[in-house]
N, C-alpha and C positions, 0 to 999 in steps of 0.2 A: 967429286962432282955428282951432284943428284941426276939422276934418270929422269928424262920427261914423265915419265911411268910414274916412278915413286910420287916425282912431285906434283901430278894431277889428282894422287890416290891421297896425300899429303893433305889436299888442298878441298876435298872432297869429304875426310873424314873432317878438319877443321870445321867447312861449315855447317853438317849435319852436328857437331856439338854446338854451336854456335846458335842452327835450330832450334835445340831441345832446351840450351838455357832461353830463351826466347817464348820458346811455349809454357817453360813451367814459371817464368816472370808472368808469364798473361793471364796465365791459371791461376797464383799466388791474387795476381790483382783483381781477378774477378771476386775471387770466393773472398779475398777483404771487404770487397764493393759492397757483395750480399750479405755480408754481416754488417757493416754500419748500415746499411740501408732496410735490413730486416730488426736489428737494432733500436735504429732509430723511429721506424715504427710503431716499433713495439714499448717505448717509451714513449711515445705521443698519445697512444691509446690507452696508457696508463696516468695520464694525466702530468707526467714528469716530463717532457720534453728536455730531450740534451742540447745543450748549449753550441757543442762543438759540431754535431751530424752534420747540418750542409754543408761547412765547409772541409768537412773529411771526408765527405761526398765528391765535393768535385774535386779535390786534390787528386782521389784517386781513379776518379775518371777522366781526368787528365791525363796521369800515367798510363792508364790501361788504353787510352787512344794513341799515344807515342810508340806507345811499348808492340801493341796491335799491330799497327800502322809498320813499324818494321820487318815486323813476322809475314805480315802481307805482301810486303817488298820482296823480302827474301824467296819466299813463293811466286813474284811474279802477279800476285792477284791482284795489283789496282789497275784500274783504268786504266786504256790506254788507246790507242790508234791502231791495230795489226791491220786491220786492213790495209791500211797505206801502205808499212814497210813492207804487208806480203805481195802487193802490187807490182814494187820494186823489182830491179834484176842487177845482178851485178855490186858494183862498186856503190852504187848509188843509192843501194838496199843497205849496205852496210854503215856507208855516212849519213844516212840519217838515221840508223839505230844508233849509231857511236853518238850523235848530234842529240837524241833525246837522252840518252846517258847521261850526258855532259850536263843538259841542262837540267835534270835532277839530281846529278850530284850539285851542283854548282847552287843553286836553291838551298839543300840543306846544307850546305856550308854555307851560306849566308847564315841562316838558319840557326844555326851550333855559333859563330859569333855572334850574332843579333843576343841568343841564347844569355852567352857569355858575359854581355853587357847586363844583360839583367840583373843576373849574378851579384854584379859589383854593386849596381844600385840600388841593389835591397839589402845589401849585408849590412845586419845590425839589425834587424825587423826581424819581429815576428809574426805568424799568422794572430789574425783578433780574436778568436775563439781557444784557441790552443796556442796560449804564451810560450809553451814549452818547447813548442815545435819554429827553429828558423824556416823564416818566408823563404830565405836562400835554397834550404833544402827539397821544399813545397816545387819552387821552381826549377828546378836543378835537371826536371826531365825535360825542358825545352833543349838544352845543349847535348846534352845525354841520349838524349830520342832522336836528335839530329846525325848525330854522329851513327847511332845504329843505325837508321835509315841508308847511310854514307856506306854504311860497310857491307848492308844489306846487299844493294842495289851492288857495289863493286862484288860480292862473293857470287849474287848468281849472274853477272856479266854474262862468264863464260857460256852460261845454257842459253843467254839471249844472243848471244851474238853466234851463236852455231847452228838456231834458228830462223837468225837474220841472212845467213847464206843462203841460198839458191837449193833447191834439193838437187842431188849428183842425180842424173837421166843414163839409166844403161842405154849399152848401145844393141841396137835391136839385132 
C-alpha cells in the first residue's frame, strides 16, 4: 500500500512533468509560428509568395491556442469568479468549486467528442495548400487540446479545492 505521503509527492512530480511537456510544446509552437510567419514574409517581399503560409499559419495557431489554453489551465490562470467562491463558507464554498470543475470538465468532454467527430469526417482530406499534409491531423488538436485541458484542470484540482476551503482561524 502506498503512503498518502508517497502518493501526493507521486502525483506532484507527475504534474510538474506534465508542465514542462506542456511549456516546451508551446515554445516548440511559438518559435514554428515565428518562422512560417517570418518566412512567409519574407517570401512576400521577395516577390515569391508561398502558397502554403496562411494555412500553416493558422494550423499552427490553432495548436498553440489549445496547447496555451491548457498550460493556462494547469496554472489556474483563466478567468474566473474567486470572488464568489471566496465569499462562500463551508460546504457551500466547496460545492460550488466542485460545481464549476464539473462544468469545465464536462465542456471539454463535449469538446474531445465533438473533437472526435471531426476526426471521422474529414478522414480522407487533405489540407488545400499542403496536399501532403491530412486535414485529419491539422485537426487532431481540437480532441487532443480537449483532453489536455481535461487533465489540466483535474491535476491542479487538488490546489483549487484546498483553496476553496475556508482558511483554519487559530484560536486566540
Amino acid at each position: 500500500m502506498i503512503s498518502p505521503g508517497r502518493a501526493a509527492e507521486a502525483a506532484r512530480r507527475c504534474r510538474r512533468w506534465f508542465e514542462r511537456a506542456l511549456e516546451v510544446a508551446v515554445v516548440a509552437l511559438v518559435a514554428a509560428l515565428l518562422a512560417v510567419v517570418l518566412l512567409g514574409v519574407a517570401s512576400r517581399k521577395a516577390g515569391q509568395a508561398l502558397v502554403w503560409y496562411d494555412e500553416a499559419a493558422s494550423v499552427l495557431l490553432a495548436w498553440l491556442s489549445y496547447y496555451g489554453a491548457a498550460l493556462v489551465a494547469l496554472r489556474r490562470g483563466h478567468i474566473g469568479v474567486p470572488t464568489l467562491v471566496e465569499n462562500l463558507r463551508g460546504r457551500t464554498r466547496t460545492a460550488v468549486a466542485l460545481a464549476g470543475e464539473a462544468a469545465v470538465v464536462t465542456f471539454f468532454a463535449a469538446l474531445a467528442w465533438a473533437g472526435w467527430q471531426v476526426q471521422e469526417a474529414v478522414a480522407g482530406t487533405t489540407l488545400v495548400s499542403m496536399p501532403a499534409v491530412p486535414t485529419a491531423l491539422a485537426q487532431s488538436v481540437i480532441p487532443v487540446g480537449a483532453v489536455l485541458f481535461v487533465a489540466a484542470q483535474l491535476a491542479s484540482l487538488p490546489g483549487a479545492l484546498s483553496t476553496a476551503q475556508p482558511p483554519s482561524r487559530a484560536a486566540p
